[in-house]
C-alpha positions in Angstrom: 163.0 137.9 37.9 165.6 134.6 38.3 165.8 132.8 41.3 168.3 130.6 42.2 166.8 128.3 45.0 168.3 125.6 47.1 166.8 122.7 48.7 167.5 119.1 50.1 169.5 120.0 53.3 168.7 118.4 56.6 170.2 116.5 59.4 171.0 112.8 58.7 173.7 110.4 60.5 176.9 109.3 59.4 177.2 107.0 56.6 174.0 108.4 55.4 172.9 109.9 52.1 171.3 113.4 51.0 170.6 115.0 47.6 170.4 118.8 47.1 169.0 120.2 44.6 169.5 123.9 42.6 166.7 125.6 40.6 167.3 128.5 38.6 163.7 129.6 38.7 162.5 131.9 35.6 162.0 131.7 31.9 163.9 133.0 28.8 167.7 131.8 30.0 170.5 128.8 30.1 171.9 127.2 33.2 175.5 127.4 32.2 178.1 126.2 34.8 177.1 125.5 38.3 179.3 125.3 41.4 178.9 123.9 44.9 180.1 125.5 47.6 179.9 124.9 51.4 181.4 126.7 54.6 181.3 125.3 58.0 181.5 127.8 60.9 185.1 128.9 61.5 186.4 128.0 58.1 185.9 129.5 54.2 184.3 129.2 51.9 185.0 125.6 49.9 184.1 125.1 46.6 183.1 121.1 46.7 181.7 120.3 43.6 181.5 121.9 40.0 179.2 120.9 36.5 180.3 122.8 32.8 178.2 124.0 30.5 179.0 120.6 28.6 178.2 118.7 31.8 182.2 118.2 33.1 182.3 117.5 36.5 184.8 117.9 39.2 185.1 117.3 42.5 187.1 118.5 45.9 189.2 115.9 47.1 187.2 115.9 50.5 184.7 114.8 48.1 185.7 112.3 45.6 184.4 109.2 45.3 181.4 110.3 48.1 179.4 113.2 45.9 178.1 113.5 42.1 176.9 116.3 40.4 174.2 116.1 37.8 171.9 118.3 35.9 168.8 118.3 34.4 168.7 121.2 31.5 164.6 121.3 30.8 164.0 121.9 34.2 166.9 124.4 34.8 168.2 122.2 38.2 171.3 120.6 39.1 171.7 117.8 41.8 174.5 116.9 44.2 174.2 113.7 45.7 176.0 113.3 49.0 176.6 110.0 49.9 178.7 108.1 53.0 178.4 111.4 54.6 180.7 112.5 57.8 180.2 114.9 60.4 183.3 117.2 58.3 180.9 117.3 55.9 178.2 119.8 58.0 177.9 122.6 56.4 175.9 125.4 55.0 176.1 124.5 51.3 175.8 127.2 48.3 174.7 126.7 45.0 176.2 129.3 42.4 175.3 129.7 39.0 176.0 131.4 35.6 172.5 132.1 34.2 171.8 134.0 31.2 169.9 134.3 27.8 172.6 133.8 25.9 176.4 133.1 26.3 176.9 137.2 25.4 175.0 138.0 28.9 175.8 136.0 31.4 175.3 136.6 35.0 176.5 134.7 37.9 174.2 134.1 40.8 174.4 132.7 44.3 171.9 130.6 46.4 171.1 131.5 50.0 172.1 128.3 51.2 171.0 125.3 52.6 171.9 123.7 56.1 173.7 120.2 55.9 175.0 118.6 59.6 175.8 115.0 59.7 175.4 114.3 63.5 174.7 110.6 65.3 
């Protein structure tokens, strides 16, 4: 049974810095790409940061320069740093993922989300 699980979220002050972290939790399967996502109440769903199968990265504007995307393949996880963080950027953020045991079957999977608010 994979698992995509989500963790790193809190509450920290402006200016400050978190890391969340995505774990496709199984065995037998690649972490192909990996999307960020986050939606604050009253607004949709944004799609913030991505990561390729080749480790490309992009970014949303609202989050260039502030957030970076990494992965670690042997342990199935990928990382986004969040640094100089601003109130705009409280949110519930999503990790999605294509997981599968080879590129012929792959499935794409969504986190439950994890709770960001930048508050002073």
């Amino acid at each position: 049974q994979v698992q995509l699980l989500e963790s790193g979220g809190g509450l920290v002050q402006p200016g400050g810095s978190l890391r969340l972290s995505c774990t496709a939790s199984g065995s037998g399967f690649t972490m192909y790409a990996v999307g960020w996502h986050r939606q604050a109440p009253g607004k949709q769903r944004e799609l913030v940061a991505f990561i390729s199968s080749v480790g490309m990265t992009n970014y949303a504007d609202s989050a260039k320069g502030r957030f970076a995307m990494s992965r670690d393949r042997a342990k199935n996880t990928v990382y986004l740093q969040m640094n100089s963080l601003k109130p705009e950027d409280t949110a519930v953020y999503y990790c999605q993922a294509d997981l599968g045991r080879s590129s012929w079957s792959v499935e794409r999977y969504w986190g439950q989300g994890t709770q960001v608010t930048v508050s002073s």
